[in-house]
N, CA, C and O atoms as a GROMACS GRO file, in nm:
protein
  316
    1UNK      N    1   1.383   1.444   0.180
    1UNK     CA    2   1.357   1.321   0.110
    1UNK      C    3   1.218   1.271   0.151
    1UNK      O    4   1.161   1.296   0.257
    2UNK      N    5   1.168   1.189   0.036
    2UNK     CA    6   1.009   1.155   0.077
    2UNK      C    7   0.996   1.003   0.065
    2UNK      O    8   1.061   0.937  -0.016
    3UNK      N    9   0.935   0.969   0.125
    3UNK     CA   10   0.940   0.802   0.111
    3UNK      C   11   0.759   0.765   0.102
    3UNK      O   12   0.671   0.790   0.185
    4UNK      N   13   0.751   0.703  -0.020
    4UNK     CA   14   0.655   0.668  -0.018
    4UNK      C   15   0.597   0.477   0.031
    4UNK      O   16   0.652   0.379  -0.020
    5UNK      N   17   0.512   0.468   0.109
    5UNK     CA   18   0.522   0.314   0.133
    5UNK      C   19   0.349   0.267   0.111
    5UNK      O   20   0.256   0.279   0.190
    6UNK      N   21   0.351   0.219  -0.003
    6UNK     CA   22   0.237   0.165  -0.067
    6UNK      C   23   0.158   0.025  -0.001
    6UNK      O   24   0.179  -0.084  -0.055
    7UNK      N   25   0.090   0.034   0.089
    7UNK     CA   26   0.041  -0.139   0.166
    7UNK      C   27  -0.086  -0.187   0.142
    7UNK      O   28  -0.187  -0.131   0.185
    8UNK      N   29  -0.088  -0.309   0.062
    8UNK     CA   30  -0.190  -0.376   0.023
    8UNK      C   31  -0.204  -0.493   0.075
    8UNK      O   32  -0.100  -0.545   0.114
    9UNK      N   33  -0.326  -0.567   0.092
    9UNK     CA   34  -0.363  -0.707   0.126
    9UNK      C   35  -0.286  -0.838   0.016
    9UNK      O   36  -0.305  -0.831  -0.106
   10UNK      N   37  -0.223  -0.923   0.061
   10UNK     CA   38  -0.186  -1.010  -0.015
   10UNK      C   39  -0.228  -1.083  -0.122
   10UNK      O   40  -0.347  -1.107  -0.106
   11UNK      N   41  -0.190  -1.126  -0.213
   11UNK     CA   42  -0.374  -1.173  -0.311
   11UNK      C   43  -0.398  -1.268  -0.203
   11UNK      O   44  -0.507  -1.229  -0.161
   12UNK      N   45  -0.371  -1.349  -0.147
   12UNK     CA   46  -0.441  -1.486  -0.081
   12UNK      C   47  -0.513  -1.447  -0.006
   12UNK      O   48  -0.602  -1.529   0.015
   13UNK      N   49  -0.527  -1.304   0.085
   13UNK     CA   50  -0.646  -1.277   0.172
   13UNK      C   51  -0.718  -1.176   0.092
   13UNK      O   52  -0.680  -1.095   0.008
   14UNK      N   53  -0.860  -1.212   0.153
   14UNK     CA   54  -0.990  -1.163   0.086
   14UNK      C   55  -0.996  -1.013   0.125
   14UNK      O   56  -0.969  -0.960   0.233
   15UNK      N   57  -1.026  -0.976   0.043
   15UNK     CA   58  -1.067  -0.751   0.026
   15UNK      C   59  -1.234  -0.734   0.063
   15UNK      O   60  -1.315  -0.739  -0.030
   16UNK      N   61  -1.249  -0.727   0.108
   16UNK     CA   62  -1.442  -0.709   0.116
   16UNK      C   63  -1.427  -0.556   0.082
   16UNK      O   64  -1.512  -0.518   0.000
   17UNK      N   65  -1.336  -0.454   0.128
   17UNK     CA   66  -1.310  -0.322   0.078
   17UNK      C   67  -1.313  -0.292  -0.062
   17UNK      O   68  -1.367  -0.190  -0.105
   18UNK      N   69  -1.241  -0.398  -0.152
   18UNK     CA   70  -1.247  -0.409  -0.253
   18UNK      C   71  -1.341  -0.462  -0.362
   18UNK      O   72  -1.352  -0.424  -0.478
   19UNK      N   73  -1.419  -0.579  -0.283
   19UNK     CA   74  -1.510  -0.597  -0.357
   19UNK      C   75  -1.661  -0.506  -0.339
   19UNK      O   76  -1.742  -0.487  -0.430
   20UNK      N   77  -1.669  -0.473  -0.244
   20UNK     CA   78  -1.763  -0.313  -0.220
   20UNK      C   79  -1.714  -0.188  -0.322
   20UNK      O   80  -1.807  -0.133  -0.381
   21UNK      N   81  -1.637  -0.158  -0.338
   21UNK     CA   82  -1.572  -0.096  -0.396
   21UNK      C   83  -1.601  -0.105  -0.573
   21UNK      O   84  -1.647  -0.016  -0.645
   22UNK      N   85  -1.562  -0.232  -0.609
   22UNK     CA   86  -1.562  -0.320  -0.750
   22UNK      C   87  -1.745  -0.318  -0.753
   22UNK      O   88  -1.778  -0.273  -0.863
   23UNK      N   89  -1.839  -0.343  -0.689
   23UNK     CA   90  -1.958  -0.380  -0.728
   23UNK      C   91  -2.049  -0.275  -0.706
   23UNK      O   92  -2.167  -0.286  -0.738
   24UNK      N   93  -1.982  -0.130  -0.632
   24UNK     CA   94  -2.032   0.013  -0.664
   24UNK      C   95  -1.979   0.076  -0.774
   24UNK      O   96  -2.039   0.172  -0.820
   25UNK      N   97  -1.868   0.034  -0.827
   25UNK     CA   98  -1.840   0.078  -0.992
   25UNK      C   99  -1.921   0.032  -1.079
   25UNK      O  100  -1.984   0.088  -1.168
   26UNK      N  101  -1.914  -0.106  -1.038
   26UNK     CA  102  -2.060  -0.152  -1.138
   26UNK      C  103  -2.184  -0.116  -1.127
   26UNK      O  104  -2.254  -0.127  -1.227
   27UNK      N  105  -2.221  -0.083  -1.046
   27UNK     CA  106  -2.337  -0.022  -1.024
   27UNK      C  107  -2.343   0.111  -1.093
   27UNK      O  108  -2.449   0.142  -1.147
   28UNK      N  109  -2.233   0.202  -1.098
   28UNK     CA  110  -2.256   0.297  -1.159
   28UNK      C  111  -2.177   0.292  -1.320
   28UNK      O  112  -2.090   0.367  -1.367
   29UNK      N  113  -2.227   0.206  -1.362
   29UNK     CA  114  -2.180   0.189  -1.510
   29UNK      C  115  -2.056   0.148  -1.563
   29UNK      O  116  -2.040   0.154  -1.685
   30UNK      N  117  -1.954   0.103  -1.481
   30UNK     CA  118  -1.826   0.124  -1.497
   30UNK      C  119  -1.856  -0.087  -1.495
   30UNK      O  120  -1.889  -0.164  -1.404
   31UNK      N  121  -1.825  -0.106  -1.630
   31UNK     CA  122  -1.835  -0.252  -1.663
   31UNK      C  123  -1.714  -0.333  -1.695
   31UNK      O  124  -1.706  -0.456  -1.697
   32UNK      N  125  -1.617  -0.240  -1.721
   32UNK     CA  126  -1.512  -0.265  -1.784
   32UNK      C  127  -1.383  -0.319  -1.665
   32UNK      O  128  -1.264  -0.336  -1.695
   33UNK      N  129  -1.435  -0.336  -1.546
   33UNK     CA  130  -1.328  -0.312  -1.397
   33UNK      C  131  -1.312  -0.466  -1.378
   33UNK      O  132  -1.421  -0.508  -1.338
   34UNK      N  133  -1.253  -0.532  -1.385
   34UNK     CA  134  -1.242  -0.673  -1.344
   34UNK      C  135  -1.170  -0.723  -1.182
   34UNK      O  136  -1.171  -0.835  -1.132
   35UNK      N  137  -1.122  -0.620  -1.136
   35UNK     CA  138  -1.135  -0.654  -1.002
   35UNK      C  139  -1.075  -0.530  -0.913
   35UNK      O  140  -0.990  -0.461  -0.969
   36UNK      N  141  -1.114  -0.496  -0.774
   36UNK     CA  142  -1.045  -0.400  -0.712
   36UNK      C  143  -0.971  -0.447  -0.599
   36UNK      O  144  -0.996  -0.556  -0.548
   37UNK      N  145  -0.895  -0.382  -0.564
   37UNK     CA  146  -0.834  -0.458  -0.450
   37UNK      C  147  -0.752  -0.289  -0.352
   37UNK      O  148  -0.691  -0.195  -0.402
   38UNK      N  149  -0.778  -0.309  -0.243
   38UNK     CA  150  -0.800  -0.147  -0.160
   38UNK      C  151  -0.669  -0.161  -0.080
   38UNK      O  152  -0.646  -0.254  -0.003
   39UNK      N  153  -0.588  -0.063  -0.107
   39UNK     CA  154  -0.485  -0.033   0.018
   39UNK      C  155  -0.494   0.118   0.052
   39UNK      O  156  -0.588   0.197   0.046
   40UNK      N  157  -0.302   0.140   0.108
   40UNK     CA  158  -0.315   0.301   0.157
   40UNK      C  159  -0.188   0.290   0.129
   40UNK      O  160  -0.115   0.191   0.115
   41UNK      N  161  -0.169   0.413   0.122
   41UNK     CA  162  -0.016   0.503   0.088
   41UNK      C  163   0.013   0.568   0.175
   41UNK      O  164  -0.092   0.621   0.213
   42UNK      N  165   0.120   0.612   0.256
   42UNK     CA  166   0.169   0.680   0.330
   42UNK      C  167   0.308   0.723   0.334
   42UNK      O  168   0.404   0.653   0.367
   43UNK      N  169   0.310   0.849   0.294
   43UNK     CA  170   0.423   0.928   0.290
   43UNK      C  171   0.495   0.972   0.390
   43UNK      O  172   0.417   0.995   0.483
   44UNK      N  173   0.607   0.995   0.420
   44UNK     CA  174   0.705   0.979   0.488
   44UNK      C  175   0.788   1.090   0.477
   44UNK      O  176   0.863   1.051   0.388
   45UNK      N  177   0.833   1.226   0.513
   45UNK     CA  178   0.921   1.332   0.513
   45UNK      C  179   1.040   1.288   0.565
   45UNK      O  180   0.981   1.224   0.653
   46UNK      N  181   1.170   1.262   0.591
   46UNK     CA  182   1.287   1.239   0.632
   46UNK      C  183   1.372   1.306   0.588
   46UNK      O  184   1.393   1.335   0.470
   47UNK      N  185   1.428   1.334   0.680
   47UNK     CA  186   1.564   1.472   0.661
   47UNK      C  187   1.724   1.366   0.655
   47UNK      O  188   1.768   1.288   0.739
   48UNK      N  189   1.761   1.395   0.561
   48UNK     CA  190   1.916   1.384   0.515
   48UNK      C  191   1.930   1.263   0.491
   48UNK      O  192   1.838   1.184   0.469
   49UNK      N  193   2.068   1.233   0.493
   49UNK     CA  194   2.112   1.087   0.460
   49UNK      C  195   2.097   1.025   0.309
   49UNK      O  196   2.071   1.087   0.206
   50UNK      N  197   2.115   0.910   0.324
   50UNK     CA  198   2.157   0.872   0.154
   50UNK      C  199   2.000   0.818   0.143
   50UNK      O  200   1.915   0.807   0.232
   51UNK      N  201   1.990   0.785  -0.016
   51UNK     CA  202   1.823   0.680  -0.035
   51UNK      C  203   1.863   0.555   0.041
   51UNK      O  204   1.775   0.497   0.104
   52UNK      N  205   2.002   0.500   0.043
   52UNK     CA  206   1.985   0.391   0.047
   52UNK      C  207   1.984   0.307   0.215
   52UNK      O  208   1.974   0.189   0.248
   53UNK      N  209   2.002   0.454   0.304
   53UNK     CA  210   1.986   0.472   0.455
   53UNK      C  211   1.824   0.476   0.488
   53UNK      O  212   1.769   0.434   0.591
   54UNK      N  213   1.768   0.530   0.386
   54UNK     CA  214   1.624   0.570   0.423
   54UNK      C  215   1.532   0.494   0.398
   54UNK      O  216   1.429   0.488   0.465
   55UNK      N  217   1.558   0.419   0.287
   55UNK     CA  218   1.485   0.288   0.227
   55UNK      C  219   1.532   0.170   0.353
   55UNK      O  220   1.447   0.084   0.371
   56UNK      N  221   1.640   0.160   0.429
   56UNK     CA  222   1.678   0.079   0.513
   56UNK      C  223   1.586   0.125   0.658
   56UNK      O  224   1.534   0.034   0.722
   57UNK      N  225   1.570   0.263   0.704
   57UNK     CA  226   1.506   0.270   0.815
   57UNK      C  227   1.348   0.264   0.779
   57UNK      O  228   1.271   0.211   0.859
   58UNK      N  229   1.301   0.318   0.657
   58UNK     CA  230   1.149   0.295   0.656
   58UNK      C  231   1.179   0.158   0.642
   58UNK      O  232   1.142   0.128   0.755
   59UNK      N  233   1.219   0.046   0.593
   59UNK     CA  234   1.153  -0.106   0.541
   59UNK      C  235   1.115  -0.124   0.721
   59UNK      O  236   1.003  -0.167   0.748
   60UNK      N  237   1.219  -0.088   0.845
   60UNK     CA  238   1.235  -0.079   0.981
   60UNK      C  239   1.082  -0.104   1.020
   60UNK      O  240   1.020  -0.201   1.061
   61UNK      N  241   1.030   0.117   0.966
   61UNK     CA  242   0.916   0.138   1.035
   61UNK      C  243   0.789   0.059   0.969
   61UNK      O  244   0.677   0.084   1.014
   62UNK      N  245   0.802  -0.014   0.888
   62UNK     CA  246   0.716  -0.061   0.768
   62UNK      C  247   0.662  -0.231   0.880
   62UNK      O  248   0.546  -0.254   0.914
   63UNK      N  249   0.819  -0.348   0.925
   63UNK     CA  250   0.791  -0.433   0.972
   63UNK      C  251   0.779  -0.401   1.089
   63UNK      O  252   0.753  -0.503   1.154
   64UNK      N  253   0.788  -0.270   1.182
   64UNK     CA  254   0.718  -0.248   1.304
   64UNK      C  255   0.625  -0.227   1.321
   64UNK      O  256   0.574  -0.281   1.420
   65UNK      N  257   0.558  -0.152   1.254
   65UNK     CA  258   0.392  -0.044   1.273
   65UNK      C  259   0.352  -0.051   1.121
   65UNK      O  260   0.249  -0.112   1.094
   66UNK      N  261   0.414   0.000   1.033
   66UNK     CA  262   0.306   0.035   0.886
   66UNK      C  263   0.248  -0.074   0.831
   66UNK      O  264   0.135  -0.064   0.784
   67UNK      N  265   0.318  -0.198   0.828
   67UNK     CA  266   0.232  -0.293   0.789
   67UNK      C  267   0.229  -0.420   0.870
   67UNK      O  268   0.316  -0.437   0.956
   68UNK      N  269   0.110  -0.536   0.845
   68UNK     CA  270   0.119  -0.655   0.871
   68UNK      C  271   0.187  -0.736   0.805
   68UNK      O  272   0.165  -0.735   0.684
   69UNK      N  273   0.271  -0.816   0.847
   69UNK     CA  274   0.321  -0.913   0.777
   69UNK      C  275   0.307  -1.038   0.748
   69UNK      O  276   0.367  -1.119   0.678
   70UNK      N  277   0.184  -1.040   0.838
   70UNK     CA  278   0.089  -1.186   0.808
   70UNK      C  279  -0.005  -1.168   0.686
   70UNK      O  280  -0.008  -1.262   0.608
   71UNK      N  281  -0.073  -1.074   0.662
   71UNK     CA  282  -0.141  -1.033   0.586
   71UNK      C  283  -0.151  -0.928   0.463
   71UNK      O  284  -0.230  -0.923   0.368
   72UNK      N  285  -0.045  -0.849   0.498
   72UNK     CA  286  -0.013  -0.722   0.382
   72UNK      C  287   0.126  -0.726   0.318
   72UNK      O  288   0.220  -0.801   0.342
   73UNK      N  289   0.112  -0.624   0.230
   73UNK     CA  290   0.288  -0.648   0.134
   73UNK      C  291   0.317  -0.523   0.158
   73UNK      O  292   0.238  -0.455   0.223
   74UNK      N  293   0.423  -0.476   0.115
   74UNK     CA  294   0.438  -0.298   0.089
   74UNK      C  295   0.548  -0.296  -0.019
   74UNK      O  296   0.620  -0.395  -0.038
   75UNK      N  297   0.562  -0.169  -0.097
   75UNK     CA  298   0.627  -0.156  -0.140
   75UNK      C  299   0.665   0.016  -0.118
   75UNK      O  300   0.588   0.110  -0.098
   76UNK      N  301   0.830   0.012  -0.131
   76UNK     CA  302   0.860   0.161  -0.079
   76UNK      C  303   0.948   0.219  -0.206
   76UNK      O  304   1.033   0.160  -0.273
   77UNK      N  305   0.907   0.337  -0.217
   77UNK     CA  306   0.969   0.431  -0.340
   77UNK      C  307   1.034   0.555  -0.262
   77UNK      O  308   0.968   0.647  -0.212
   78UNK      N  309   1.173   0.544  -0.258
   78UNK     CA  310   1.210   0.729  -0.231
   78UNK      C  311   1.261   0.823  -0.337
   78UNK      O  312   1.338   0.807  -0.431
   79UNK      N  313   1.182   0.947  -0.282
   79UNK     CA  314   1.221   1.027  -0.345
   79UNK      C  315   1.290   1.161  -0.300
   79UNK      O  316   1.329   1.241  -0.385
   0.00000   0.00000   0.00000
C-alpha cells in the first residue's frame, strides 16, 4: 500500500517559494499563472492492513514529523 501525503503552507502564511517561483514564470512568458503556492509530496510504502488502519497511522506520522501544524495542511490519499 502507498500513501501519499501532500503538505502545503496555509493560505494565511506567506510562500516567498512561491512567489519566486510565480515571478520566474513570468519572466519566462508564462502570463497566464495567477498565483503559485510551493509544497512537497511524500510517499509512503506500508505493508498490509486495511486503508482505513493506514490513513489512521500516517495522519499519526503526518502530526509528529511530516508536517507543521501551526503553519502547514496535508492531505493524505492511499493507495
Amino acid at each position: 500500500m502507498i500513501a501519499r501525503v501532500s503538505v502545503t503552507l496555509k493560505p494565511s502564511i506567506l510562500d516567498p517559494q512561491g512567489t519566486t517561483i510565480h515571478q520566474a514564470l513570468e519572466s519566462l512568458g508564462f502570463k497566464g499563472v495567477k498565483r503559485v503556492r510551493m509544497g512537497k509530496l511524500i510517499e509512503i510504502e506500508l505493508q498490509g492492513g486495511s486503508k482505513a488502519a493506514a490513513k489512521k497511522e500516517v495522519e499519526r506520522m503526518c502530526q509528529k514529523l511530516l508536517a507543521n501544524p501551526i503553519v502547514e495542511m496535508y492531505r493524505i490519499e492511499i493507495k
